[in-house]
TORKOL-4160 file (C-alpha; in steps of 0.2 Angstrom, whole numbers, padded with zeros to 4 digits, m for minus):
382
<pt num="1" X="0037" Y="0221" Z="0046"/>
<pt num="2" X="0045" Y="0221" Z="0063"/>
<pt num="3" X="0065" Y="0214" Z="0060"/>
<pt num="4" X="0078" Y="0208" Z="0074"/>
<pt num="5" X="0097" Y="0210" Z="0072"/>
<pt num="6" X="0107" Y="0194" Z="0079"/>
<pt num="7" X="0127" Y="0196" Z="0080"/>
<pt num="8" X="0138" Y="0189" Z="0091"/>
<pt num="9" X="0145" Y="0204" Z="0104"/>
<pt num="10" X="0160" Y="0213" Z="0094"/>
<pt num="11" X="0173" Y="0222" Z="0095"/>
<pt num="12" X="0175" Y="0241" Z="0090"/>
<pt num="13" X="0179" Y="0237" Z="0072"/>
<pt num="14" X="0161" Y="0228" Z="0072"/>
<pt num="15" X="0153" Y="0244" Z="0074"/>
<pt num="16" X="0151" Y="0250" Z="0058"/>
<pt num="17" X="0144" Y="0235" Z="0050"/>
<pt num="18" X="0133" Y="0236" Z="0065"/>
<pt num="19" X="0128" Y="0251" Z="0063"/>
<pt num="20" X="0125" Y="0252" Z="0044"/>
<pt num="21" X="0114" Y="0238" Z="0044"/>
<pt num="22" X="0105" Y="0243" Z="0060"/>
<pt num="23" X="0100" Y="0260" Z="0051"/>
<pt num="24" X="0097" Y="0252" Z="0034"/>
<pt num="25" X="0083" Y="0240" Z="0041"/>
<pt num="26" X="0077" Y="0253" Z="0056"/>
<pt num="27" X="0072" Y="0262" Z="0039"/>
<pt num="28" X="0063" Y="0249" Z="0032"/>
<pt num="29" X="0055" Y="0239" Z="0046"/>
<pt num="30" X="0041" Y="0246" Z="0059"/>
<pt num="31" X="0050" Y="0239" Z="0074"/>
<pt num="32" X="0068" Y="0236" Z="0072"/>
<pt num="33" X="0080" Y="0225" Z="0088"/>
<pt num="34" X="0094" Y="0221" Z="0092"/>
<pt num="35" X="0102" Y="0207" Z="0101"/>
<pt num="36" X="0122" Y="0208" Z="0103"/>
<pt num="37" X="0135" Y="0217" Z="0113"/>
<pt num="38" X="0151" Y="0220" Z="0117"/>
<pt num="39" X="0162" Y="0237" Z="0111"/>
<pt num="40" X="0152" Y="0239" Z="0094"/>
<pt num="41" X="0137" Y="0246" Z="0104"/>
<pt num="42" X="0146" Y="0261" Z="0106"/>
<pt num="43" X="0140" Y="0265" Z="0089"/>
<pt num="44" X="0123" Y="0263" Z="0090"/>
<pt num="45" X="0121" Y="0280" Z="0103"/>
<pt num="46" X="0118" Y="0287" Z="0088"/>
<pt num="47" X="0102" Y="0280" Z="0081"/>
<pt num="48" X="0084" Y="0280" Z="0090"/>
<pt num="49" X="0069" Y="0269" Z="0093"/>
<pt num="50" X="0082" Y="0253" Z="0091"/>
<pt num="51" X="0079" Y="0241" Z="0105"/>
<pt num="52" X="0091" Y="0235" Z="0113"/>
<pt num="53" X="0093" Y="0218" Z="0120"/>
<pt num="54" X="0112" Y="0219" Z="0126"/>
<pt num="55" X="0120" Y="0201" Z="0127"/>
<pt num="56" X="0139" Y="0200" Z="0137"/>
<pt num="57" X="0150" Y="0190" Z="0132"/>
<pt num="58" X="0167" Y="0182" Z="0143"/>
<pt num="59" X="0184" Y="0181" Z="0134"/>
<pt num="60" X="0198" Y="0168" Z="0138"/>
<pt num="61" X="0213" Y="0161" Z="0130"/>
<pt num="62" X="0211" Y="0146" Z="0136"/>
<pt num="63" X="0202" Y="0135" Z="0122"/>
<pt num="64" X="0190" Y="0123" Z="0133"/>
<pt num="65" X="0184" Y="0139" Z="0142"/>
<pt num="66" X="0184" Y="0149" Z="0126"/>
<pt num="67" X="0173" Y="0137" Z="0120"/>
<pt num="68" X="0160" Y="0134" Z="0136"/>
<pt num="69" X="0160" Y="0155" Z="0137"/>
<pt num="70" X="0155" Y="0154" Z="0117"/>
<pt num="71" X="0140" Y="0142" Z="0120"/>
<pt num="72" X="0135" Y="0151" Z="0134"/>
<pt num="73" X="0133" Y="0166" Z="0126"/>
<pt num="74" X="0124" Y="0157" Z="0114"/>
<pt num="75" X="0110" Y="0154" Z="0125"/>
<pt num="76" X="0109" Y="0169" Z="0133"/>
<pt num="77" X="0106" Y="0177" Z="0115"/>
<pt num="78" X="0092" Y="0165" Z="0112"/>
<pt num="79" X="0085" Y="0170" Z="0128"/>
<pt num="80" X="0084" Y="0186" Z="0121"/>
<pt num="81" X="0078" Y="0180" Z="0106"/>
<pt num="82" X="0065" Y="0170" Z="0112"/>
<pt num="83" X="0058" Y="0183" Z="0124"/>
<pt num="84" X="0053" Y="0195" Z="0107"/>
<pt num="85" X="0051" Y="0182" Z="0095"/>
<pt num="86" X="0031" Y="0183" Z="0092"/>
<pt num="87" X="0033" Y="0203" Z="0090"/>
<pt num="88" X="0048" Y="0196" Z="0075"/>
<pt num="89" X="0045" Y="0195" Z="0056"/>
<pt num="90" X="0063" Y="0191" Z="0052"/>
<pt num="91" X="0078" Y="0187" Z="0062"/>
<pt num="92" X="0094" Y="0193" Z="0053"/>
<pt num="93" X="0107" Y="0184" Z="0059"/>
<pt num="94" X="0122" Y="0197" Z="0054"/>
<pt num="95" X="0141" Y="0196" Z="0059"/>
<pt num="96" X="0146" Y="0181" Z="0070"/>
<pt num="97" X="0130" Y="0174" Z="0068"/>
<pt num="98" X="0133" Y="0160" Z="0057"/>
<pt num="99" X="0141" Y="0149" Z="0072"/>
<pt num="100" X="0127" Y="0150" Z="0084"/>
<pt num="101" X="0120" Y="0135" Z="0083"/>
<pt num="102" X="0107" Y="0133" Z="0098"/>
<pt num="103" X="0101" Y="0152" Z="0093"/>
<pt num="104" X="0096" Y="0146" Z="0074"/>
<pt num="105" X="0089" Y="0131" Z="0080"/>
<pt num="106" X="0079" Y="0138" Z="0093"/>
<pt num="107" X="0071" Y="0150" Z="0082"/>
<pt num="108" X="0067" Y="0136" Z="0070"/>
<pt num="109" X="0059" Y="0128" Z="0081"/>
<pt num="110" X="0048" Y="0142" Z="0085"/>
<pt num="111" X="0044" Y="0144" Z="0067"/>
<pt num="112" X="0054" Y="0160" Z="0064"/>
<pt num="113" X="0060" Y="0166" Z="0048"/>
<pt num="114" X="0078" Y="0167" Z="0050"/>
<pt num="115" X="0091" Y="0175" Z="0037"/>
<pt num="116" X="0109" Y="0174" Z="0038"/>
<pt num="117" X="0121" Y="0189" Z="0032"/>
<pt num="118" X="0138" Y="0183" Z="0040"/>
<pt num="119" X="0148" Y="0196" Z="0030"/>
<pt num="120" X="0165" Y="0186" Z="0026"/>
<pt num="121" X="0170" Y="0169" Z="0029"/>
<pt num="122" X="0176" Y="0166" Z="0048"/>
<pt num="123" X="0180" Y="0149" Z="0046"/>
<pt num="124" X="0197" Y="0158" Z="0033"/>
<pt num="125" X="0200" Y="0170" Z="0048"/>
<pt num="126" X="0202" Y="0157" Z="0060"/>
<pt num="127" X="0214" Y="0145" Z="0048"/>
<pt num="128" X="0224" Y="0160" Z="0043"/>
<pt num="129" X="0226" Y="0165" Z="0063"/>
<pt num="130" X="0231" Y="0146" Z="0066"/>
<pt num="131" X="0216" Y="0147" Z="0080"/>
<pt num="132" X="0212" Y="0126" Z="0088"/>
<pt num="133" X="0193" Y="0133" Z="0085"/>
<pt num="134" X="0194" Y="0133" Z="0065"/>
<pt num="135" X="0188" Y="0118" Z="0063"/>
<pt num="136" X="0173" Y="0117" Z="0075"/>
<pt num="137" X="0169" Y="0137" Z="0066"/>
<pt num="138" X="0166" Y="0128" Z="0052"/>
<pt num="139" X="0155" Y="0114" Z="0057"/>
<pt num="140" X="0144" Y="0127" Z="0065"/>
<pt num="141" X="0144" Y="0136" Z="0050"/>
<pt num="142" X="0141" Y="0122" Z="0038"/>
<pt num="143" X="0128" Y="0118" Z="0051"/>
<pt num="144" X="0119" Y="0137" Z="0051"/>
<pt num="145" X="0120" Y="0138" Z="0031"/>
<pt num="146" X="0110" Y="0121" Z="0031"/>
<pt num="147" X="0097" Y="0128" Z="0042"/>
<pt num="148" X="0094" Y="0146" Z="0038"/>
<pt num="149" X="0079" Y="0150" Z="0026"/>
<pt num="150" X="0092" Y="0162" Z="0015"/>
<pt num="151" X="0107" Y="0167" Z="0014"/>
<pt num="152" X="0113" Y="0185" Z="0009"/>
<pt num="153" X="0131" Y="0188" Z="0006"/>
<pt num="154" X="0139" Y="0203" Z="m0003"/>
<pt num="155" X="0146" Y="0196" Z="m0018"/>
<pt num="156" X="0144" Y="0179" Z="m0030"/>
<pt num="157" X="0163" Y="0178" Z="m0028"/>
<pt num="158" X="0160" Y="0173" Z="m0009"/>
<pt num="159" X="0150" Y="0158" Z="m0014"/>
<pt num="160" X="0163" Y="0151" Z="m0023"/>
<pt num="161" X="0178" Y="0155" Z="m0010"/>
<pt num="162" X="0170" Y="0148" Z="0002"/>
<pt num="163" X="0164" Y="0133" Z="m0006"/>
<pt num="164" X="0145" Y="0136" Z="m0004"/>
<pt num="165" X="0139" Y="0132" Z="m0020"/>
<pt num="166" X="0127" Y="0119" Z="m0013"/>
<pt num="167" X="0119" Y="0135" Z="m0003"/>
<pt num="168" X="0117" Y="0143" Z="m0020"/>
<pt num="169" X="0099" Y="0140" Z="m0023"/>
<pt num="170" X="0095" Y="0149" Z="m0006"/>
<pt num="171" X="0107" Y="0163" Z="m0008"/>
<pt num="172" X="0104" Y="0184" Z="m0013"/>
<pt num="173" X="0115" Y="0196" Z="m0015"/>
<pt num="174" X="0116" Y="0212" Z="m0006"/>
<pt num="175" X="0127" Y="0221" Z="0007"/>
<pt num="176" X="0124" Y="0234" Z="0021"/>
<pt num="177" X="0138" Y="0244" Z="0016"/>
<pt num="178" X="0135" Y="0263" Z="0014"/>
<pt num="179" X="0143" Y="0279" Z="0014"/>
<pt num="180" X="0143" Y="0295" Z="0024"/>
<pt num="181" X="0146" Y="0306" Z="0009"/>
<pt num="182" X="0143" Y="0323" Z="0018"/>
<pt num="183" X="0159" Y="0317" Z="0030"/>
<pt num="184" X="0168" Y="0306" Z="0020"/>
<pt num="185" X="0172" Y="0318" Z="0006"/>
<pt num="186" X="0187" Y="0329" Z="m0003"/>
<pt num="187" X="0195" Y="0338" Z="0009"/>
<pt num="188" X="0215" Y="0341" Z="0004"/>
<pt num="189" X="0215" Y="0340" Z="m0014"/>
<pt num="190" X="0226" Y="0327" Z="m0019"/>
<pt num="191" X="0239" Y="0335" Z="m0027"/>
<pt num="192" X="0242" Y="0343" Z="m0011"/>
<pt num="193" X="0244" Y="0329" Z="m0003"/>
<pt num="194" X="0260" Y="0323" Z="0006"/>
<pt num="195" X="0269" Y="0305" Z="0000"/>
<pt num="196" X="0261" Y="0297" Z="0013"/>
<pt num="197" X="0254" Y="0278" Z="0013"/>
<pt num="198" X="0242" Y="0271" Z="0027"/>
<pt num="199" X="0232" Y="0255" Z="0033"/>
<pt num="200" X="0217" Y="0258" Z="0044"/>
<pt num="201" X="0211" Y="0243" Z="0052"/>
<pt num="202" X="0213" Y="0227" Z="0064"/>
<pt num="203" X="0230" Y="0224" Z="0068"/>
<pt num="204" X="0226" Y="0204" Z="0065"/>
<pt num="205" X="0235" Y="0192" Z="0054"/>
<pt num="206" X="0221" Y="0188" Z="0042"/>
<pt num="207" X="0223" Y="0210" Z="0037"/>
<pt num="208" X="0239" Y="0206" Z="0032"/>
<pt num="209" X="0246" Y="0221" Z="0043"/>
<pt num="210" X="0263" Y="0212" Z="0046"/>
<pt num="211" X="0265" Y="0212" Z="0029"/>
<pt num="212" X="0263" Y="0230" Z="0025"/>
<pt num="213" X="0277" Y="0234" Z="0038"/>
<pt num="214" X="0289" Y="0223" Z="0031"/>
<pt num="215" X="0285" Y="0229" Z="0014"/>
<pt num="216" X="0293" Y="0249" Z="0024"/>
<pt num="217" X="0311" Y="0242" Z="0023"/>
<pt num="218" X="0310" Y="0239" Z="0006"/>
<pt num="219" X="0301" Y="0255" Z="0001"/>
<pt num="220" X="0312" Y="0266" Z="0012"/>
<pt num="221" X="0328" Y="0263" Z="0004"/>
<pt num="222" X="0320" Y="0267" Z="m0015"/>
<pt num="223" X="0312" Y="0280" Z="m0007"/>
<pt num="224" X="0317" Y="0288" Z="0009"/>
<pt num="225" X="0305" Y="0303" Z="0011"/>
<pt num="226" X="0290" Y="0292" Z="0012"/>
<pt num="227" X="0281" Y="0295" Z="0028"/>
<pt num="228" X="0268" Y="0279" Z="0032"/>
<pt num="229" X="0252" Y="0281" Z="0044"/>
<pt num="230" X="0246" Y="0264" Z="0053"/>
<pt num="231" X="0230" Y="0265" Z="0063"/>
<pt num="232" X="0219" Y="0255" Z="0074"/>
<pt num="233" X="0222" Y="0242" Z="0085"/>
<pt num="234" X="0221" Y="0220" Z="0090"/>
<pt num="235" X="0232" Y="0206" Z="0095"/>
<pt num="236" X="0246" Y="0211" Z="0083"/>
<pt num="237" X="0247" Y="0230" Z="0089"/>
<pt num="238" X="0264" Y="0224" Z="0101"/>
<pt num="239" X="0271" Y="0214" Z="0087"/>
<pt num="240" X="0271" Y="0230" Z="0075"/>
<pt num="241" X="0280" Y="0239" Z="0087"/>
<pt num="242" X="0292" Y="0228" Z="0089"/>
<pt num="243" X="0293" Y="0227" Z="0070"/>
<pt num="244" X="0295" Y="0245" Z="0069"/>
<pt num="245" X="0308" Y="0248" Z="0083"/>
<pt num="246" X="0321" Y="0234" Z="0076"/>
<pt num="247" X="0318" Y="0242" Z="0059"/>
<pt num="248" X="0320" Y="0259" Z="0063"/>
<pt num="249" X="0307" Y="0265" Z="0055"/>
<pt num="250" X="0300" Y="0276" Z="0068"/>
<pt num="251" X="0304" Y="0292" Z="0060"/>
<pt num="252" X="0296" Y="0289" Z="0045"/>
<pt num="253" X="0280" Y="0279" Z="0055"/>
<pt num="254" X="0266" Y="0287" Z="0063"/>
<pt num="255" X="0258" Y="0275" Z="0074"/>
<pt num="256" X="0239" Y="0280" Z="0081"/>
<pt num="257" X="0227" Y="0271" Z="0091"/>
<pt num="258" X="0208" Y="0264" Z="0085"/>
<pt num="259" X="0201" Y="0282" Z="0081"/>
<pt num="260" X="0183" Y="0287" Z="0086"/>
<pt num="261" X="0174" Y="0285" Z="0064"/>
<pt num="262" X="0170" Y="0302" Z="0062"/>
<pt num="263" X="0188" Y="0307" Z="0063"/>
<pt num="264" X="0193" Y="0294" Z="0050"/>
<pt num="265" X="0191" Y="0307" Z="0034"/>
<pt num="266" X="0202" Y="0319" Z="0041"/>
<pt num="267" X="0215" Y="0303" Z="0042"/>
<pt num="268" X="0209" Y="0298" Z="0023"/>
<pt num="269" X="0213" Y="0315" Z="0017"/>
<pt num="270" X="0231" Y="0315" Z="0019"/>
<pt num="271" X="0234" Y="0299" Z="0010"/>
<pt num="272" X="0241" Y="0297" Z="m0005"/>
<pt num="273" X="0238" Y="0278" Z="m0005"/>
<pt num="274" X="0228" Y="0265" Z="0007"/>
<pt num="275" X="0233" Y="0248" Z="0008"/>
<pt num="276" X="0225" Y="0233" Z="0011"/>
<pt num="277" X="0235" Y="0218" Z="0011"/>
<pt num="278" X="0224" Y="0206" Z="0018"/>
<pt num="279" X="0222" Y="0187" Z="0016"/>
<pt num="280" X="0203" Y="0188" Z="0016"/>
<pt num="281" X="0190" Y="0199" Z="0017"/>
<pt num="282" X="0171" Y="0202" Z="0016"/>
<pt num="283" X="0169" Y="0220" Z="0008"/>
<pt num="284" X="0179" Y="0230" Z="0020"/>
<pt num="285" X="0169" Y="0247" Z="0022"/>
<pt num="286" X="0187" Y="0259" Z="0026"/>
<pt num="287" X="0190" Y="0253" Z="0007"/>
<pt num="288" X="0175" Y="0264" Z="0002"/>
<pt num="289" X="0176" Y="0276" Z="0014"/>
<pt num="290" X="0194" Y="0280" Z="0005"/>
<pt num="291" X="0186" Y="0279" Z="m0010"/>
<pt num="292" X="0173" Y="0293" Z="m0006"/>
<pt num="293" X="0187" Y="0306" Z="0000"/>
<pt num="294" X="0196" Y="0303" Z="m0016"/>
<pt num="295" X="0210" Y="0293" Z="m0010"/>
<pt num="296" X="0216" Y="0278" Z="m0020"/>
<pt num="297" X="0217" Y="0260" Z="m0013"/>
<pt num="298" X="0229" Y="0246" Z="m0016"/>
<pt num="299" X="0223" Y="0230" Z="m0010"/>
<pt num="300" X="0225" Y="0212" Z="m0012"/>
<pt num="301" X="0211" Y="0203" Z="m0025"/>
<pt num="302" X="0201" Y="0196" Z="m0010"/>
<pt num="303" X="0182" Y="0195" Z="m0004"/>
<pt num="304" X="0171" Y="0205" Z="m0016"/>
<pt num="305" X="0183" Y="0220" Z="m0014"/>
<pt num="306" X="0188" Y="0214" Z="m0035"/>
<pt num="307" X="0169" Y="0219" Z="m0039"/>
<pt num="308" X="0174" Y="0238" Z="m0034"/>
<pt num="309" X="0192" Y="0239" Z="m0038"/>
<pt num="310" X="0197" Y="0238" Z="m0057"/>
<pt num="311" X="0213" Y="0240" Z="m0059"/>
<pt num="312" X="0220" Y="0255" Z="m0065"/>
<pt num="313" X="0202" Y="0262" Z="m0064"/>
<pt num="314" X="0193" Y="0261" Z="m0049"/>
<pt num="315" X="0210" Y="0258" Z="m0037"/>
<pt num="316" X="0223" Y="0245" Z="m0039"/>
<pt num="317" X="0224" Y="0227" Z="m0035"/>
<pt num="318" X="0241" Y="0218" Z="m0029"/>
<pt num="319" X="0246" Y="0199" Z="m0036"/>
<pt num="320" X="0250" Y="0193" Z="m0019"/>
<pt num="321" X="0254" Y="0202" Z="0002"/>
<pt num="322" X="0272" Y="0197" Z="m0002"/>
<pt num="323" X="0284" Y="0211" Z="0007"/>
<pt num="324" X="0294" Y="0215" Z="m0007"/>
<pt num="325" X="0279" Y="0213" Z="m0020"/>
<pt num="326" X="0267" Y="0227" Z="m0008"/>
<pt num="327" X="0286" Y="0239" Z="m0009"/>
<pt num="328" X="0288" Y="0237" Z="m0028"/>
<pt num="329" X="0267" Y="0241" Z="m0032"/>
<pt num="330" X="0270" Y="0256" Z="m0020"/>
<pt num="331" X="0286" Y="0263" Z="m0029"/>
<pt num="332" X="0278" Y="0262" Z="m0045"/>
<pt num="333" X="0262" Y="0269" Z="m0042"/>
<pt num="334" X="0271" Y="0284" Z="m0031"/>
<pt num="335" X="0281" Y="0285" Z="m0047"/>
<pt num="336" X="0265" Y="0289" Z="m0058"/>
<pt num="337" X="0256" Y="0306" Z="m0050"/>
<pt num="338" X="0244" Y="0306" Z="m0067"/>
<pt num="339" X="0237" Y="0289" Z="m0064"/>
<pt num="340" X="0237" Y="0292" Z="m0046"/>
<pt num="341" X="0226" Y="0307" Z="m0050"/>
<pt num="342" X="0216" Y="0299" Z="m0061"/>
<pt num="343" X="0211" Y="0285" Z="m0049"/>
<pt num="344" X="0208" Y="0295" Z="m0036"/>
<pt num="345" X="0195" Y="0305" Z="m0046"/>
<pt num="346" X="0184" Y="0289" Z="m0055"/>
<pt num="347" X="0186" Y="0280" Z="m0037"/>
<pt num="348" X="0178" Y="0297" Z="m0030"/>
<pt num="349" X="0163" Y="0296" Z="m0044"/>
<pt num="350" X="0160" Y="0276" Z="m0042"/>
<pt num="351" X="0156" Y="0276" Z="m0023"/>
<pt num="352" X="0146" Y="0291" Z="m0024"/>
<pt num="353" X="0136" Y="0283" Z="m0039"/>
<pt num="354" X="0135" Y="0267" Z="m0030"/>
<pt num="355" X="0136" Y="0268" Z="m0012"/>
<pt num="356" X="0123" Y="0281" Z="m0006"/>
<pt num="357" X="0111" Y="0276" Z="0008"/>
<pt num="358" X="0096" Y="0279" Z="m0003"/>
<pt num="359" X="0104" Y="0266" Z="m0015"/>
<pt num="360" X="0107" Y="0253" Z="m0002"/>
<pt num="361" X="0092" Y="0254" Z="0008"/>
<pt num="362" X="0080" Y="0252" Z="m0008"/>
<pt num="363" X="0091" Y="0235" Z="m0011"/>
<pt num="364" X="0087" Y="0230" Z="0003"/>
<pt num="365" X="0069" Y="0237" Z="0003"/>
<pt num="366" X="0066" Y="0226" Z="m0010"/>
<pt num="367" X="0075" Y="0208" Z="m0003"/>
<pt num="368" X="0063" Y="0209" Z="0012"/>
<pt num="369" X="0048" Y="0215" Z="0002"/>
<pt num="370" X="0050" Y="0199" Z="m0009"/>
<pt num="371" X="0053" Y="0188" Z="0007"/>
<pt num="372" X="0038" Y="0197" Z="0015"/>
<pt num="373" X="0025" Y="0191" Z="0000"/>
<pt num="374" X="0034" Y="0175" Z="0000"/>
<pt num="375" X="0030" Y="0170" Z="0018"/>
<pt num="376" X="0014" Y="0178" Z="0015"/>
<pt num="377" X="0010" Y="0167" Z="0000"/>
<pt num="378" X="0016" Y="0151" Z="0009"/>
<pt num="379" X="0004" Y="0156" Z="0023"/>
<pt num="380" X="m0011" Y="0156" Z="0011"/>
<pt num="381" X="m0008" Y="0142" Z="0005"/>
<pt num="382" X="m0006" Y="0135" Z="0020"/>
């Protein structure tokens, strides 16, 4: 089968969903495209025979241009679609590809088999950001659900956080999420490991970074030799500093940009703890990645990232991103190396059991095989 990939251009911390699902189906399908763009594509370098069909897309912060620049881009990508269409099996419509209204439709209309994979829920984003465009995110959403011949998100609990239980009946289960385990492995035991707690990720509102570094007042006067890495980068990155300064907390915060992946283990391996505080999630892939190197994550029971963390098993989940509530998990946690350790280790074995790319691609193998006979069989009968 030949398979196109449809996302919206995205940012860096697109890429590797971009590029796990990309390498996943180029295994599976004879001729696999590619129709997005922005920063992500820096990822893609690494793959071959993937065809490219790069897609720009205009930012602006003011909302009726925002909105003109978004439906333009629209069309452009089904330009891009429509010019390989009768060389397509399945379009995927992956990240950001649940609001693109005039692409879905246009590919309806020319008969095309379209499955839609949004990968969260971006309507939540935009309430939790307070962004004017929430509203018309989800009509377009609600709209692209309603039109796509399935829908294939990463865990049941989605369906219900997002109110799509009428879109049941059309809806599999699966995820493009993967590890690297020859990178993302044990590298510092961790034992010795330094008392030191890290968020890797967007600096955005919805990842609940704020919280985290108001949580650091709290946690430094209990304990005043905890050292705290924050990396990555996005709209918040000034606001965090400015939270640090006026908290002092610079000498005990290292503050690094959005790191190339590959160095993400080294990074990994010198935690004692990740957290993720968000307000919503999909299944975010640095929670696994963590996993896989043996460091245990704290994070808020959001998304399908309950399916992977059990408490006191496979990680830990926290009640709520309240400050003082993220400080007092911390403390208690630091305070109970054994359990720590013992995380640390069944999280290690879980991801490695569950989470290779032989495993993922044969899930997914066997979603598109099913879809193949079934447009087959509607054919016949045709």
């Amino acid at each position: 089968m030949e398979i196109a990939i449809v996302s919206f251009p995205l940012g860096e911390a697109g890429g590797t969903p971009l590029l796990n699902l990309t390498s996943l189906l180029k295994e599976i399908a004879s001729k696999t495209f590619l129709i997005s763009g922005g920063d992500a594509l820096k990822n893609l370098t690494v793959l071959k025979n993937i065809f490219i069909l790069k897609v720009e897309h205009k930012q602006s912060s003011n909302v009726i241009l925002r909105i003109f620049n978004f439906f333009h881009t629209d069309l452009k990508i089904l330009c891009k679609a429509a010019s390989i269409h009768k060389n397509v099996d399945f379009f995927v419509f992956f990240i950001g590809g649940e609001t693109l209204p005039f692409s879905m439709m246009g590919l309806k209309l020319l008969k095309k088999k379209v499955l839609l994979t949004p990968g969260g829920i971006a309507t939540k984003g935009y309430l939790v950001r307070g962004d004017p465009l929430a509203k018309l995110v989800s009509l377009l959403t609600n709209l692209n659900l309603y039109l796509a011949d399935k829908i294939i998100l990463y865990s049941h609990r989605l369906i219900v956080v997002a109110n799509w239980s009428k879109w049941q009946f059309k809806t599999l289960i699966c995820h493009e999420h993967f590890v690297d385990l020859y990178r993302f492995k044990i590298i510092k035991e961790f034992d010795n490991r330094e008392n030191t707690v890290g968020y890797i990720g967007r600096f955005s509102k919805e990842k609940g970074i704020l919280n985290f570094v108001q949580a650091m007042q709290f946690l430094l006067k209990e304990k005043s030799s905890i050292q705290f890495l924050l990396c990555g980068s996005g709209e918040l990155l000034r606001e965090v500093k400015k939270s640090i300064k006026k908290e002092n907390l610079g000498t005990n915060v290292k503050l690094r940009d959005w790191i190339p992946h590959e160095k993400i283990p080294e990074l990994l391996n010198e935690l004692k703890l990740l957290i993720l505080p968000s307000y919503i999630e999909g299944l975010p892939n640095i929670m696994l990645e963590a996993m896989a190197c043996g460091t245990p994550v704290l994070a808020t029971p959001v998304g399908a990232i309950p399916d992977i963390i059990k408490d006191g098993e496979t990680g830990f989940l926290l009640r709520s991103n309240d400050p003082k509530h993220i400080a007092d998990k911390i403390i208690e946690l630091l305070n109970k190396p054994e359990l720590l350790e013992k995380v640390s280790t069944n999280a290690y074995k879980y991801v490695r059991e569950n989470f290779s790319y032989e495993k993922t691609v044969q899930a997914w193998q066997k979603i598109l095989k099913e879809l193949e006979h079934d447009q087959y069989a509607h054919g016949k009968m045709e």
